[in-house]
Phi, psi and omega in degrees: 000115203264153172068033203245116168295337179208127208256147173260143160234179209257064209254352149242024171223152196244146193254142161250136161266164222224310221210168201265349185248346208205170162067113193205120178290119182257153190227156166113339211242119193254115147289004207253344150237188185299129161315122176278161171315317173273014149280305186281336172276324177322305186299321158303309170333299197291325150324318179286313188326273226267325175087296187226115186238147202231129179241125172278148168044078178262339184057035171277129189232170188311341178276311210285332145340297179305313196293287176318327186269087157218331172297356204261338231123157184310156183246140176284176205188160188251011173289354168257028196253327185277079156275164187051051207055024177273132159283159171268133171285343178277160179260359165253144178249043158248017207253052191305163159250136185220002192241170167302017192228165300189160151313305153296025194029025182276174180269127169310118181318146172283359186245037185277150168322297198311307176290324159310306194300325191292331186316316159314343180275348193255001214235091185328110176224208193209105174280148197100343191268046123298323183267173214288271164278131189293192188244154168270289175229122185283133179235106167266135176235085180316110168252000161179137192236145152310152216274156176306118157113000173274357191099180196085350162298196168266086207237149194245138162256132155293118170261344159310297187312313191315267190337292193315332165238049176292161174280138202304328179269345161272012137318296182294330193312263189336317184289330194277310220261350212021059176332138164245135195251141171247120177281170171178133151287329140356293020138267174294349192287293189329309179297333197258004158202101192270304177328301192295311174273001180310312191283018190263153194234031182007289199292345151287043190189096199298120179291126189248138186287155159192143173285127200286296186263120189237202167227130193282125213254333163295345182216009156082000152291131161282145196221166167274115176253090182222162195191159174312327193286349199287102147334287212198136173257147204258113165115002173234176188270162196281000178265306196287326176302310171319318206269330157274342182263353180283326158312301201291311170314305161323309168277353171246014167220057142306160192269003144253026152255002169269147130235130161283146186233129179259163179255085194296304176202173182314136174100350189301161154237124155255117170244125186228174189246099182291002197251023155222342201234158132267165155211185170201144155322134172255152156253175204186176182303325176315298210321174184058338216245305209230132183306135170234062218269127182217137199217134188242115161285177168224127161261126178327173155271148198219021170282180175296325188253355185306326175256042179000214178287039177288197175223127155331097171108346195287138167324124175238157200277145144261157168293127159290063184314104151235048167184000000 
């Protein structure tokens, strides 16, 4: 694994590598009590190693989700998403739907708001980095999957790796200007159904700064931080801005920089690091048809770079739902 300042090694969790650059399935680690401490330091390693660690069959239910990922860090939470008289559906409120069904656990019509907004999900991101301060590491958890062959995996991109072989003048190019990108969730919704979302108006909505090339600061690499959500780069004209952030996304999702990660059974957990990895949603024949219930934590980012040019304390926006 190139570029690790120091490779860790492993004496209670046992590693599968999933991709020859990123991703790994970890085994050995009992969810049904507390994590001990050299344990929970293992996993973090392996996060930094690896960016994305996939645990099977955890048998985790919403509190001990909630409770293990507080270990990671403070937690993000779904109050500006509760508009309008919306309630939270979770008995947590760190608690996102990341999945398909409804306040009844019905499965959502495909031409429902809810199913337009997720189509933004299918589109190579970072969750967060819309908001003011980003997010570090994401907990997913399969509480149902659609039947085999139906869609609904995962797929992960190295945005480390992306960098480490970028071609040596668009390195200097990234080293020379330290582009700055403006995220919106607006934005990315717009991309991922534009007919639907046509009167919606990014730029009516303040937009969060991050510098594109940072350092990933658990393993001392440099990574790319780009993502769907990225509006615009800032302080360059709009052809040049479209041509690099559409190049870079491009060049960090080449097909030897993905991995699809499948959803085997109820209990699976993928935990990845957005301040290294992208990911996207897959869709499939399941839409409309078949439950896909998924649940997410979010942790703040607690780096050096987490409120990239943000204002510290500053307010982040939700989306407004009404179906």
């Amino acid at each position: 694994m190139p570029g690790l300042l120091t490779q860790p090694t492993f004496n209670h969790i046992t590693i599968k590598e999933l991709h020859p650059t990123f991703v790994a399935e970890i085994q050995g680690v009992d969810f049904s009590k507390t994590i001990e401490p050299e344990v929970f330091s293992e996993i973090r390693a392996a996060l930094a190693k690896y960016g994305v660690c996939v645990f099977r069959a955890t048998g985790l239910d919403d509190t001990r989700h909630v409770e293990f990922s507080r270990l990671f860090g403070e937690l993000d939470d779904i109050k500006p998403y509760l508009t309008g008289g919306r309630k939270a559906k979770f008995p947590y409120l760190e608690l996102f739907d990341a999945g398909n069904t409804d306040d009844k656990g019905e499965v959502i019509g495909i031409d429902s708001q809810r199913a337009h907004y997720n189509k933004g999900n299918g589109l190579w991101h970072v969750d967060s980095s819309f908001n003011p301060r980003r997010a570090s590491y994401s907990l997913l958890l399969a509480h149902s999957i659609p039947p085999p062959g139906t869609g609904g995996s995962t797929f992960f991109a190295d945005t480390r790796t992306a960098y480490d072989t970028l071609p040596s003048p668009l390195k200097t190019d990234l080293e020379t200007n330290d582009y700055i990108a403006a995220h919106s969730l607006f934005h990315s919704r717009k991309l991922g159904s534009p007919i639907y979302f046509s009167d919606l108006d990014p730029l009516a909505h303040k937009m969060t700064l991050h510098k594109i090339l940072q350092t990933h600061e658990p393993s001392g690499r440099k990574n790319l931080y780009i993502a769907r959500h990225a509006h615009h780069i800032e302080c360059v004209n709009e052809e040049k801005s479209e041509d690099l952030l559409e190049g870079l996304i491009g060049w960090a999702t080449r097909e030897e920089l993905v991995c699809e990660v499948h959803w085997e059974q109820e209990g699976d957990l993928v935990v990845w690091d957005n301040t290294c990895v992208m990911h996207r949603a897959s869709g499939g024949s399941f839409e409309g048809r078949f439950k896909r219930d998924m649940r997410r934590t979010t942790v703040h980012d607690g780096s050096s770079t987490a409120w990239g040019l943000n204002d510290r304390g500053e307010v982040k926006q939700g989306f407004a739902m009404t179906s």
